[in-house]
N, C-alpha and C positions, 0 to 999 in steps of 0.2 A: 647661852652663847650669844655675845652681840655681833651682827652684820651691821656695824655702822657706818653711812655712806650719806656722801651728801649728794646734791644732785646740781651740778650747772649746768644753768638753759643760757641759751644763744641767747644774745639782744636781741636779735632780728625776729626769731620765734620759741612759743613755749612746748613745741612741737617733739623737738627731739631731748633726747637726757643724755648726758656723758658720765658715767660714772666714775668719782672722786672717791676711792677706799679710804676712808678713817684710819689715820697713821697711826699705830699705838707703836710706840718704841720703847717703853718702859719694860716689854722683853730683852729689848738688847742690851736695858743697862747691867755694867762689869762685865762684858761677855766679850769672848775673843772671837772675831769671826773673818772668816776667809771667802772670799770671793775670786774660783778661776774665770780666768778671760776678765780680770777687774780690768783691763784698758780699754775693753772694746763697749758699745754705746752704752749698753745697760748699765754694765761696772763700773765704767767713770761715772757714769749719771748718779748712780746706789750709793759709791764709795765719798760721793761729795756730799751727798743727802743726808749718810748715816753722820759726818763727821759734825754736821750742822745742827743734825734736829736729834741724835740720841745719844747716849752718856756708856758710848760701849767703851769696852778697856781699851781693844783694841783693834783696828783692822785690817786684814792683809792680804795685795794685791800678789795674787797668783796669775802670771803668763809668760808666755815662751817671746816677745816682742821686748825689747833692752831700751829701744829709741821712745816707744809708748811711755813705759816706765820711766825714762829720762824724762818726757815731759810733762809728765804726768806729776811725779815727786817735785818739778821744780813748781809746777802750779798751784799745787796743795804744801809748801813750803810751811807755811804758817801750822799745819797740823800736824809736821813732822813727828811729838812728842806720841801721836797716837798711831802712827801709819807705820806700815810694813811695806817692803816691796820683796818679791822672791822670784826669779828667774827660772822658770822650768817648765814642764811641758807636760799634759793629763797622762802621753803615751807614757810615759816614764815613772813607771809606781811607786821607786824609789825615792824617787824627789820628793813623791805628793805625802810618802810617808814621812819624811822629815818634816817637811812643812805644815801638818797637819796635827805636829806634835801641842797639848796643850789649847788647841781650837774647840770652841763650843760648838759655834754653828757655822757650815760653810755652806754659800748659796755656788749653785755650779751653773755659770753661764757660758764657759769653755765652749766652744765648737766650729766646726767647718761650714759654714752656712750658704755661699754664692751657690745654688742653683745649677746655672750651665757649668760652669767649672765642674762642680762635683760631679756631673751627669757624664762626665768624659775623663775624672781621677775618681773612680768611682771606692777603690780601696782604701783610697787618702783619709775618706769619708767615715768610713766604717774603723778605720785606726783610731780616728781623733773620738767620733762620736759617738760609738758604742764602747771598744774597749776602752778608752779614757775614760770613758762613765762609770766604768766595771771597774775600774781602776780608783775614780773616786769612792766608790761607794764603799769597798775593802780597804782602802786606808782610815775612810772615816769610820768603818767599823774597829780595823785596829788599834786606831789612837784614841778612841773612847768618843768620839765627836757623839756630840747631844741629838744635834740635829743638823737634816742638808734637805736641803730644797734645790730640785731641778728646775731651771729654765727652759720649758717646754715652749710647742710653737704649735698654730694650729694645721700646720702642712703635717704633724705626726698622724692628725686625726684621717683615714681613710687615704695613706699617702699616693701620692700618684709619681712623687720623682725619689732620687737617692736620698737625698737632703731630707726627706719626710718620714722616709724609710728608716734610717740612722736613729733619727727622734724619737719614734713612733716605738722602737727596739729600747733605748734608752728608757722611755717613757713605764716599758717594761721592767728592765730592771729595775728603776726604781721602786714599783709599784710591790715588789716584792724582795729585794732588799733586806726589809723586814726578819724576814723567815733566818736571816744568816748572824743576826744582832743580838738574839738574845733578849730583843726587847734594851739592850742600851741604848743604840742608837735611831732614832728615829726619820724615815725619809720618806718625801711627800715630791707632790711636779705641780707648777703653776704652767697653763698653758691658755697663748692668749693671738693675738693677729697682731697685724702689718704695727710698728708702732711709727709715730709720724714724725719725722723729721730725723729718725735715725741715720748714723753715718755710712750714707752710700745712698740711701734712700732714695724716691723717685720723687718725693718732696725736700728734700736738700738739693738733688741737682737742679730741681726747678724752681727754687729760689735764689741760689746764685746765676740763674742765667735767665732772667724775665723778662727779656726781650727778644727768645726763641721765635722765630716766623716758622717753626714748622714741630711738630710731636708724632713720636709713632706711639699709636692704643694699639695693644694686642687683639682687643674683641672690646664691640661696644656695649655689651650686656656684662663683664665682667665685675665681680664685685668684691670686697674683701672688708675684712673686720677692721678696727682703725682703734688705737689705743695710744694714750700718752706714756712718755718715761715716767711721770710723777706716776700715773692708773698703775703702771708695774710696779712701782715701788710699794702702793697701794697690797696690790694684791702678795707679793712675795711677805709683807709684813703680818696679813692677815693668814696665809699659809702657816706661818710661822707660831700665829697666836695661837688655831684650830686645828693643827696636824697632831695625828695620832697614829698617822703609818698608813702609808699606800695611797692615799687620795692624790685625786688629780685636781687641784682647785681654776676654776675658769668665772672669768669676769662677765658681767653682762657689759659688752661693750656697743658702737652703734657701728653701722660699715655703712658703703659708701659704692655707687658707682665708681667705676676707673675713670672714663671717659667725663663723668662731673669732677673728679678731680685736677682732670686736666682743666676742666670748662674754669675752675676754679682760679687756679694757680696759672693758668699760660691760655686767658680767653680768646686772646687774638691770633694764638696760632693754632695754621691748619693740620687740624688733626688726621692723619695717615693714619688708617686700620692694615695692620700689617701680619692680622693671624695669631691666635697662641703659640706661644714657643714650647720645644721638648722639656715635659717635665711641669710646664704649668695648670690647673685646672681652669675651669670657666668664673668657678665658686667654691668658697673654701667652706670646711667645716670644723666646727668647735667642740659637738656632741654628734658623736654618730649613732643609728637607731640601735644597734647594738649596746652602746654604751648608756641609754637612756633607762635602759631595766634597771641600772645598779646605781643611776644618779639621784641626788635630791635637789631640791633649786631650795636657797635661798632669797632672804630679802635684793640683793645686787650680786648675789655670786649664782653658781654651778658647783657640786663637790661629786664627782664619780666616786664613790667608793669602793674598792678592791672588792674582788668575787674569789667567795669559798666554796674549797671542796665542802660538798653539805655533808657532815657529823654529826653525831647528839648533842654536840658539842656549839654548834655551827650560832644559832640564835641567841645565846649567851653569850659568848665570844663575840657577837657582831652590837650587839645591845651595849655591852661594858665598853665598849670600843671607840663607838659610834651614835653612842646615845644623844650626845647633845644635839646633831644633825640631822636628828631623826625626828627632837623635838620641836626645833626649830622651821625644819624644812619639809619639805611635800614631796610627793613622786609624784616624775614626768608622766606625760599621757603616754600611752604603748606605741613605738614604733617613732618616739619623736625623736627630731633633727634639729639642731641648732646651727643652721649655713647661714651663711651670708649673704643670700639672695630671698631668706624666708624671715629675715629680721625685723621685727618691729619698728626698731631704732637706726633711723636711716638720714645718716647726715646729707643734707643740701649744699651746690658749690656755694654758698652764701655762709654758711655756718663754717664747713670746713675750711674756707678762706679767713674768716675770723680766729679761730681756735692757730692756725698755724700763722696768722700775723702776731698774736698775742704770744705766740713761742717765741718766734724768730727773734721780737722786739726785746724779750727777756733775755734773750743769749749775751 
């Protein structure tokens, strides 16, 4: 199995590493694949990448949003010959079964995701993001789908709000999925932190407004995972090459104080600590110690693999399974965490200022 990655260092220092996954798309080619929530950051970012850098037949944005999709189809005009657009919603199993008809691979980034919102439409939550997952996973087992990878998040990891909770459920299903397939369809979850410059983001609002005199930090010890749209598209490809069912695949990525963020992107204003809000933690988690008995680390990745009821069966089945991962990769030390505050990989506002001018300037 290759973990191919390359590694950019900042000008400034050779300090920190961001890790860049090695795109192999020679999976996609001829393949039909379906992306829900293709308008929202991830989707549009994927569906523009796949149309540029892989040779799939075809690919089809699934979401319940018409005006997305209007602008969306008019801005990828030139790809028309390869692009889909379908109108409908995860809640709706019907729909997802028609449009699922004849799909190879569908990546499911669908979901409810604002935080305080969800904390206060707490059902809205659980409609879209658990049973819409439950909903994807049965359609792509009835239409024969190859393969699906979930876009996980690492608020699923040890959740502390709704929005984590939903994930963290989904995260579930998927992980077992499997057991209802038959072995046709295969389903795997990529789960990763903050990405930066996503739409709404706290790094998009503090780009278009850099002459803020004033910022609220929730807490100044706060700290969070930080990952590019290209890193996701990274890692969703490499799930795709290495999935055999049930894994949870996670980036080594690097995080970052909040408050160096701001120190970053808005140096001159005065920073107001204004407390955690309901539903946020201090510091997120990627691997929790529970989850480390069943992980293996690779070269630049994490792969949790699914836990068996033990059978005579149990160590054959996991070997045939799981073997390349086992030869590749190591077990964690007992009781280990993967947070955000115990990271090795810790961006500077120096670095991080660089990395999001070099975005912003590509937009």
């Amino acid at each position: 199995m290759s973990d191919n990655t390359n590694f950019i260092r900042s000008p400034h220092t050779a300090s920190v590493r961001i890790v860049q996954s090695f795109m192999n798309t020679e999976i996609l080619k001829d393949k039909v694949i379906l992306i829900t929530g293709g308008t929202g950051s991830f989707g549009r970012g994927f569906v523009e990448f796949l149309l540029k850098n892989s040779e799939a037949r075809k690919i089809i944005i699934f979401s319940r949003d018409e005006l997305k999709q209007f602008h969306m189809e008019n801005e990828l005009r030139e790809y028309s010959d390869r692009l889909r657009f379908f109108l409908g919603d995860i809640r709706d199993k019907d729909r997802l079964q028609r449009a699922f008809r004849g799909v190879n691979i569908v990546i499911h980034a669908a979901a409810l995701k604002q935080v305080p919102t969800l904390e206060y439409n707490p059902f809205e939550a659980v409609k879209t993001n658990i049973i819409g997952s439950q909903n994807v996973i049965e359609a792509a087992i009835d239409q024969g789908v190859d393969k699906a990878v979930f876009i996980s998040t690492d608020k699923a990891a040890q959740p502390a709000n709704l929005y984590g909770s939903t994930k963290h459920c989904a995260e579930k299903l998927f992980v077992n999925a499997g057991s209802y397939s038959g072995g046709r369809t295969t389903f795997s979850s990529v789960r990763y932190g903050n990405v930066i410059g996503s739409r709404g983001s706290i790094v998009e609002v503090l780009m278009k407004n850099r002459n803020l005199e004033r910022v609220r930090v929730t807490h100044a010890e706060m700290t969070r995972f930080w990952i590019t749209l290209d890193q996701s598209f990274g890692l969703v490809l490499f799930a795709l090459e290495h999935m055999r069912g049930g894994e949870i695949f996670i980036p080594k990525i690097p995080s970052m104080k909040l408050i160096d963020l701001f120190e970053a992107l808005a140096p001159n204003a005065v920073k107001e600590i204004v407390g955690i809000r309901p539903g946020e933690k201090l510091h997120e988690a990627l691997i929790t110690a529970e989850e480390s008995r069943h992980t293996l680390e690779l070269d630049n990745h994490f792969v949790i693999l699914p836990e068996f009821k033990k059978t005579p069966h149990t160590d054959r089945v996991i070997g045939e399974r799981y073997g390349h991962f086992f030869e590749k990769g190591k077990k964690l030390p007992e009781d280990y965490c993967y947070l955000s505050n115990n990271n090795p990989h810790v961006l500077t506002p120096e670095e991080f200022r660089q990395i999001v001018n070099d975005l912003f300037s590509s937009l």
